[in-house]
N, C-alpha and C positions, 0 to 999 in steps of 0.2 A: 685592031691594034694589038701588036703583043703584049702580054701581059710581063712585069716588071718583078722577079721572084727575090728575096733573098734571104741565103741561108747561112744561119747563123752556124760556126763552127764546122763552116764548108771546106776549107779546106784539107779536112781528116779524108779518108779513104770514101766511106761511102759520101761525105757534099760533095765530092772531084768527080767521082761517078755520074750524083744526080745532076751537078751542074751539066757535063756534057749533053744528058737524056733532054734537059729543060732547052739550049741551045738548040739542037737537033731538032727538035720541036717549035724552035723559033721566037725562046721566051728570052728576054733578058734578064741575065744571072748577075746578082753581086754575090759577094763571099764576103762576112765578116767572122776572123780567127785573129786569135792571139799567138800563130805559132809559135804554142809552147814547145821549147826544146825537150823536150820528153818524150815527145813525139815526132816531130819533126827535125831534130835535129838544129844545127846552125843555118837553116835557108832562111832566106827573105821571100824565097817564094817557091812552094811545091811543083816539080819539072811534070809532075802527071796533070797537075792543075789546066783545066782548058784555058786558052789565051785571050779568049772571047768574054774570060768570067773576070769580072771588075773584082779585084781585091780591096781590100780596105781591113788592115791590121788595127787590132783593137779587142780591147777585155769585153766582154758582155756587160762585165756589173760596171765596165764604167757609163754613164749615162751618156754624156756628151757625144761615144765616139757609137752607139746604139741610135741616139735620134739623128745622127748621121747618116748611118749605114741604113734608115727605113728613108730617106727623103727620094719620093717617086715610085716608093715601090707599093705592091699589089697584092703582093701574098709575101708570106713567110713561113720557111724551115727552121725550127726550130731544132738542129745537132748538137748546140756547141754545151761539153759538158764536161767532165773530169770523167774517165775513164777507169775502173779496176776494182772488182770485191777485194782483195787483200789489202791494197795499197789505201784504201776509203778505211780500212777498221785503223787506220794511226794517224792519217794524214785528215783527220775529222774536217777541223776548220776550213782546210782547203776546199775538200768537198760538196760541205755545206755552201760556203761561199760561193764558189763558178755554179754546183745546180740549183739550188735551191733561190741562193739572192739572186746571181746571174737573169735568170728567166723571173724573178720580181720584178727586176728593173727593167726587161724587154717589154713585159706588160705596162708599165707605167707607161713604158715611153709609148707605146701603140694609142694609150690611151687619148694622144694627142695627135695621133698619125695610124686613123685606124685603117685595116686593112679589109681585103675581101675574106678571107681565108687562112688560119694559121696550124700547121701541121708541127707535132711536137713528138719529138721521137722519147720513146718510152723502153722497157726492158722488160722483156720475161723474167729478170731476177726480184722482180716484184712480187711475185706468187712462191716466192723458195722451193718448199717441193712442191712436184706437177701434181697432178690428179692422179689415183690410184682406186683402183677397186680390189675387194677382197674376193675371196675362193667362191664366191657364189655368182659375180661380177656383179654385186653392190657397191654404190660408191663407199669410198671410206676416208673415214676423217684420220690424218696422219699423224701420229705423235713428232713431234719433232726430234729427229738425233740428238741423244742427250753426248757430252765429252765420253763420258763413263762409257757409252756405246761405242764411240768411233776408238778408242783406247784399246778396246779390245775385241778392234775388227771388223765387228757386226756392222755390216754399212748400209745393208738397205731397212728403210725405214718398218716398222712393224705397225699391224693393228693395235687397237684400245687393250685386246687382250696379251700381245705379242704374237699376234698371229700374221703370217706374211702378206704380203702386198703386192698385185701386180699394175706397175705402172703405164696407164693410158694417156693418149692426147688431153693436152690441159687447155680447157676455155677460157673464154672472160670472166666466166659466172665466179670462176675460181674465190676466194677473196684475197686479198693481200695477206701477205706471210713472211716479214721481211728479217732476212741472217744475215745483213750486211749492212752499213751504213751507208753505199755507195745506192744499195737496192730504197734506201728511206729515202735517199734524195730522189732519185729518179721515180718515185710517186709523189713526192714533193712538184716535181717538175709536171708531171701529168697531170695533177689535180688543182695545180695552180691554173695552168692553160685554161682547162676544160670551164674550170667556176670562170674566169676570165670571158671566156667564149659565151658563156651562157648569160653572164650580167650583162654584156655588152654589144650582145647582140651580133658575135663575131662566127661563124662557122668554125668550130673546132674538132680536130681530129687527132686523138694520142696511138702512135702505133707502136707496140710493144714488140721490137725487137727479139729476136731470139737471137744465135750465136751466127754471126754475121762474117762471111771470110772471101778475098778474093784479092785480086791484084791493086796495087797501091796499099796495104795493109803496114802499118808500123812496125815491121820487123824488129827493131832495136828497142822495142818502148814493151821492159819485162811484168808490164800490166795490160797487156792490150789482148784480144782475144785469143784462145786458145793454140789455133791453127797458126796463127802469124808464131806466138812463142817455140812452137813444134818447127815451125820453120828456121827459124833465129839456131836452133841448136844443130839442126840438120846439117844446114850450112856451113855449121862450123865442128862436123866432123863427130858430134855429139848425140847420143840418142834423148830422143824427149821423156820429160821426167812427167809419169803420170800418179800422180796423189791417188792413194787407198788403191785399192786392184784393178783400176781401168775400166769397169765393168760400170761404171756410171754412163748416164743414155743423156745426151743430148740434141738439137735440133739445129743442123747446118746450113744457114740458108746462105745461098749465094748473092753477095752484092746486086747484080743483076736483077734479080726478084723485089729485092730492099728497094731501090730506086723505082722501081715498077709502080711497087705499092705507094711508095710517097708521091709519084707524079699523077695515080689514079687519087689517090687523097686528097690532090690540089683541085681536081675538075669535077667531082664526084658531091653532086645536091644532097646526096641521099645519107653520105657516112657521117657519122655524128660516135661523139663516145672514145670509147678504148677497141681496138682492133689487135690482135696476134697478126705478128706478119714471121712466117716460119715457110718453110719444106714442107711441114706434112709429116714427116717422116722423122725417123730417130735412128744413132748410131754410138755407138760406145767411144769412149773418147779414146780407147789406147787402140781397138780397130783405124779410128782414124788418122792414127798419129803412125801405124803401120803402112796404109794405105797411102797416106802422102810420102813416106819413105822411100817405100818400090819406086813409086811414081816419080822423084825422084834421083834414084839409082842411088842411092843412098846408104853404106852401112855406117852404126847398124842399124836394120831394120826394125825389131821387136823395141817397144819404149820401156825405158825405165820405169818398173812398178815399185813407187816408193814402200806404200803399206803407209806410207803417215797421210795423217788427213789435214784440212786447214781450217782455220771458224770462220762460218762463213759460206763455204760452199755448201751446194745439195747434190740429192743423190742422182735421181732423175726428174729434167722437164721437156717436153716438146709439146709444140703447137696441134693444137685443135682450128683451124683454120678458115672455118665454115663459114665465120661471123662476118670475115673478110673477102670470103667471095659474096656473099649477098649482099655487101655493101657495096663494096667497089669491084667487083668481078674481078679480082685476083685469085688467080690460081698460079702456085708456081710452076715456072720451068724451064729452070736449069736442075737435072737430075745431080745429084753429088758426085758421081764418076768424074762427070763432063767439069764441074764446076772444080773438084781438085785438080783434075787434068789441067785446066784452062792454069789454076792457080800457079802447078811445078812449072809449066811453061816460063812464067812471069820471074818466077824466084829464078831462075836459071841465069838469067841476067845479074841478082841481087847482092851486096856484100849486107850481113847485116853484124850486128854487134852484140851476142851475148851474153844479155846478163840475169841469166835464169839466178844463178847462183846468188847474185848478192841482192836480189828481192828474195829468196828464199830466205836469206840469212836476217832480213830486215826483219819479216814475219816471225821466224825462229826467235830473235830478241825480244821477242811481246809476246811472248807466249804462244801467236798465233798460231802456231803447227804444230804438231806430236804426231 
C-alpha cells in the first residue's frame, strides 16, 4: 500500500520538488502552507505545485488546521519555516513563532496521531563558520568576526594567535555556533524533532541543508537564497550586489540532491541524528553570481562588491558529506555547471520583482550593515 507523506511548508520550492519525487514513486502527498505572500506572492495555489499533491492552507502553529493536515498520513516533512538570516535579526518574534512554536505544535499534534517516520529539515547556518585548520592542517578553533574586524576589512576569520585559517569541509561533529536568530530557530527546530523522536519512539532524521538553488525558487522574496536574489537583479537589468569582497566559499547544492536526500531519509532504518546534505564542494559567492550571469547573457556580468558586511553572516562553510552517504547512501549529482545551467533555463521564462534594495535599507536602519 503506498504510503501517505505530508509536508509541511510544501509548497516552497524545494516541498513542490519533493512532492513530485514522492508521486513518481507512487506515494500520496499532502502539502500543508500558509502561502505567505512573501514568498509566494498573491496565489491560492503555486502553478509548479504538482496537481496530484493535496493542498491544504493553513499556519503550522495553528493546531486545528496541523491535526488536520496529519489525519491518514504516514510520515512527515517537516519544511515549513520563515526563511532569511537578515530578515530573523528584527523580525524576532516572527521567527521565533512559525520555527520554533510552529514545529512545537506539529509535535503535540503527532503526539496523538503518531507517525512512522518524521524528517525535519535543518540549516548549515547552525555551525556559523565551517571548519578551518591552521598552517600545519590542525583543526582550529575560530575566533569569531568581531564588528571591529569586518569594519576594517579583514574578513577571513583568524586563529587564537591571529594567525590565518584555511577553510575545510564542515561535519556534524562541528558544535553549533549560532550569528543569526534565524540560525537559533532552526536548531530549535532540530533539536526539538530529534528529543521528540527519541521520547517517543519516532524515527527521526534532521538534514541540515546547505545553500539550496534551482527552478521554482522565490525570486521576488529579497530573503530567500542567494542565487534566487542574484537572479531577481539579473533580470531586472542589475548586477548582484555581493557583501565584503566576494571571496566568501559556500556550498551549492541543487534542489535535485535536496529531495534525494529527503526521500532516502523517508525509507532509510539506519539514519538517525543530524546529517549535512551539501555538494561536496565549495564556490565563492561573487564567482557564482558571475557564472549565473554569462549563463544568462546577461550584463553586467562581474557583481557588485559592496565591501560592507552584514551581522550575521559568515565567512566560509561547506559540507563534509560523509555522514550522509553511510547513512543513506547519498552522494550528490547534479554537478553546479549543470545545475545553474538547468537553473538560467528556468529564469528565462521568469518576471521577478526586485527588492534587493529596500531589504538592504531595512538592515541598514538597525544597524545591521556597515
Amino acid at each position: 500500500m503506498p504510503a501517505s507523506t505530508l509536508i509541511t511548508g510544501g509548497a516552497g520550492f524545494i516541498g513542490a520538488h519533493l512532492s513530485r519525487r514522492l508521486l513518481e514513486a507512487g506515494d500520496r502527498v499532502r502539502v500543508l502552507d500558509a502561502l505567505l505572500p512573501q514568498v509566494h506572492g498573491a496565489t491560492v495555489r503555486p502553478a509548479y505545485l504538482a496537481p496530484d499533491a493535496e493542498l491544504q492552507v493553513g499556519d503550522v502553529r495553528d493546531r486545528e488546521a496541523v491535526e488536520r493536515a496529519l489525519i491518514g498520513i504516514d510520515r512527515v516533512v517537516h519544511l515549513a519555516a520563515r526563511v532569511g538570516v537578515g530578515q530573523s535579526m528584527y523580525e524576532i518574534a516572527q521567527y521565533a513563532s512559525v520555527n520554533a512554536v510552529g514545529t512545537a505544535v506539529l509535535l503535540e499534534a503527532l503526539m496523538a496521531r503518531p507517525v512512522e517516520r518524521l524528517v525535519v529539515a535543518s540549516s548549515m547556518s547552525i555551525y556559523g563558520e565551517g571548519d578551518y585548520v591552521d598552517g600545519a592542517g590542525r583543526p582550529a578553533p575560530v575566533a569569531s568576526r568581531t564588528r571591529e574586524q569586518l569594519a576594517a576589512g579583514c574578513w577571513d576569520p583568524l586563529g587564537p594567535r591571529g594567525d590565518p585559517l584555511l577553510p575545510v569541509p564542515t561535519s556534524e561533529a562541528r558544535p553549533a555556533s549560532l550569528s543569526s536568530v534565524y540560525a537559533l530557530t532552526k536548531l530549535d527546530q532540530e533539536r526539538l524533532c530529534l528529543l521528540f523522536g527519541s521520547a517517543y519512539d519516532v524515527p527521526t532524521v534532521a538534514l541540515r541543508f546547505f545553500n539550496v538553488y534551482g527552478p521554482y525558487q522565490a525570486l521576488s522574496n529579497p530573503y530567500t537564497g542567494v542565487l534566487a536574489i542574484f537572479a531577481a537583479r539579473l533580470l531586472n537589468g542589475r548586477a548582484p550586489v555581493v557583501f565584503e569582497d566576494g571571496a566568501q566559499r559556500r556550498d551549492f547544492v541543487s534542489v535535485h540532491d535536496v529531495t534525494r536526500a529527503c526521500e532516502l531519509a523517508l525509507a532509510s532504518d539506519r539514519a538517525e541524528g543530524a546529517l549535512n546534505v551539501g555538494s561536496g564542494q565549495s564556490a565563492s559567492v561573487a564567482e557564482v553570481a558571475a557564472r549565473l550571469a554569462t549563463l544568462l547573457d546577461r550584463d553586467p556580468v562581474d557583481p557588485e562588491l559592496t565591501g560592507h558586511y552584514r551581522v550575521g553572516d559568515v565567512r566560509h562553510c561547506f559540507a563534509d558529506v560523509t555522514r550522509a552517504e553511510q547513512q543513506l547512501g547519498y552522494r550528490p549529482q547534479v554537478d553546479l555547471d549543470v545545475g545553474l545551467a538547468e537553473l538560467a533555463e528556468w529564469l528565462q521564462g521568469q518576471v521577478a520583482c526586485d527588492h534587493t534594495e529596500r531589504a538592504a535599507a531595512e538592515l541598514a536602519s538597525r544597524g545591521l550593515t556597515a
